[in-house]
C-alpha positions as CSV (number, residue, x, y, z in Angstrom):
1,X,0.0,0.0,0.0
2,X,1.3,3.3,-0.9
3,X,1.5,6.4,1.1
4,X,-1.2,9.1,0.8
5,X,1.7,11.8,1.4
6,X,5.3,11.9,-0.1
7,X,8.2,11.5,2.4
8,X,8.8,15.1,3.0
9,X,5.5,15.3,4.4
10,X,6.3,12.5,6.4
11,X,9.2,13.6,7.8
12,X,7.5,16.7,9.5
13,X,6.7,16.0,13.4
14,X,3.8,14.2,14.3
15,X,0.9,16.5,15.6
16,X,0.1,15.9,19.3
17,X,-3.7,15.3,19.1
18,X,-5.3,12.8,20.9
19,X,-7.8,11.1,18.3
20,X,-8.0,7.8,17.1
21,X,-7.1,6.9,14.1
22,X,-6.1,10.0,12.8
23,X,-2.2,10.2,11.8
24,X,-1.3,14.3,11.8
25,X,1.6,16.0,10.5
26,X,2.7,19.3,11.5
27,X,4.1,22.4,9.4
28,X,4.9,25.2,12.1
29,X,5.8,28.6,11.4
30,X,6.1,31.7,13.2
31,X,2.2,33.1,12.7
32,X,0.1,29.7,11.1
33,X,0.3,25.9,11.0
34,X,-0.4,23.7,8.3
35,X,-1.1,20.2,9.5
36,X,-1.9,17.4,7.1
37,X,-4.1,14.9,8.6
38,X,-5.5,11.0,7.6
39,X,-7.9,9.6,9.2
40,X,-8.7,5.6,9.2
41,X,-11.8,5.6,11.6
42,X,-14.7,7.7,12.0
43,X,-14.5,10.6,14.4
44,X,-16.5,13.4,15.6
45,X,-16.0,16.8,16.7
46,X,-18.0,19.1,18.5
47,X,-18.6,22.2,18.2
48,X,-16.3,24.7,19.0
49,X,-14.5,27.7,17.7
50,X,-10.8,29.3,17.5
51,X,-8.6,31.0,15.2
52,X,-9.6,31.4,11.1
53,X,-9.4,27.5,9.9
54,X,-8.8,26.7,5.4
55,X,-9.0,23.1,4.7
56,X,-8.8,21.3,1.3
57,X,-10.0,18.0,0.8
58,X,-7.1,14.9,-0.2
59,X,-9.5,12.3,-0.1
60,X,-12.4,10.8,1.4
61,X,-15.5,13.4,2.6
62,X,-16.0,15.5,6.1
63,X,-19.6,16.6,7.1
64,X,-18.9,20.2,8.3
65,X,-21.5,22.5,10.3
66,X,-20.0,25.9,9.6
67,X,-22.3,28.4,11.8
68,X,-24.9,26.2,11.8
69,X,-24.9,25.3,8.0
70,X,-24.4,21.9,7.2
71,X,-22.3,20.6,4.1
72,X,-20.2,17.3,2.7
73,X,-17.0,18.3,1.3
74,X,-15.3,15.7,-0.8
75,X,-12.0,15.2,-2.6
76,X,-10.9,18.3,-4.0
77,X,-13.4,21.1,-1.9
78,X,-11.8,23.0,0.3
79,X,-13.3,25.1,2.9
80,X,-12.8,28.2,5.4
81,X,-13.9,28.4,9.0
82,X,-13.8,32.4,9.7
83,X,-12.5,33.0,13.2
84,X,-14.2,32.8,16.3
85,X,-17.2,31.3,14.2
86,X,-18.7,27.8,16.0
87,X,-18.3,24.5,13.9
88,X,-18.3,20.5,13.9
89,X,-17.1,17.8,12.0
90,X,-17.9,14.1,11.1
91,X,-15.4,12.7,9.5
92,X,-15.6,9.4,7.5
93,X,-12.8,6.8,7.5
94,X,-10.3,7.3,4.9
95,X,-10.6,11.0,4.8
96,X,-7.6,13.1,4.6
97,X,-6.9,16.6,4.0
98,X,-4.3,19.5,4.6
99,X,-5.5,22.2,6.8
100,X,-4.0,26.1,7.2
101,X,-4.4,27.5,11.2
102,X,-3.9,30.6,11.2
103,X,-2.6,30.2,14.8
104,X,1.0,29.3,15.6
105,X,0.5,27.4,18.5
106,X,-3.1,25.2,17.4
107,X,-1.1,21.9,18.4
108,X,2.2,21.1,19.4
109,X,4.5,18.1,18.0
110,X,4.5,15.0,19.9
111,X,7.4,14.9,22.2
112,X,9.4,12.1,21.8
């Protein structure tokens, strides 16, 4: 089986967040994050809200409430999350995406 992501993608650190089945690589830089994130089982997230969120869609599909507005983005959607505005997410098994935070400090790498 091949890898969704090339090696230098690969070779970023590992994001620190705690959800199964989701493998997360991180891209830090002094004002934003990009992390680019597979998921192999179903998750879901509740709502919530933090700094402006862009994500485009690798594979798979996400159900995304944006302000109460429900949609299914699939392989090459993207979509933006303006800050402070409340969203959730289901997100289906084999879904993978990258995602721009503008927020340096969204997740940390895992600590070895």
């Amino acid at each position: 089986m091949g890898h969704l992501f090339p090696e230098p993608i690969r070779n970023l650190p590992l994001a620190d967040i705690l959800i199964a089945g989701l493998k997360a690589y991180l891209s830090q830089a002094d004002g934003h994050q990009i992390i680019f994130m597979e998921f192999s089982e179903p998750v879901e997230v509740p709502a919530h809200s933090h700094a402006s969120q862009w994500g485009v869609v690798i594979e798979g599909k996400v159900e995304l409430t944006i302000d109460g507005v429900e949609r299914v983005y699939t392989k090459g959607e993207h979509y933006y999350i303006p800050e402070g505005v409340m969203h959730s997410a289901k997100i289906f098994p084999g879904y993978a995406d990258v995602t721009f935070f503008n927020q340096p400090d969204r997740y940390k790498p895992v600590q070895e």
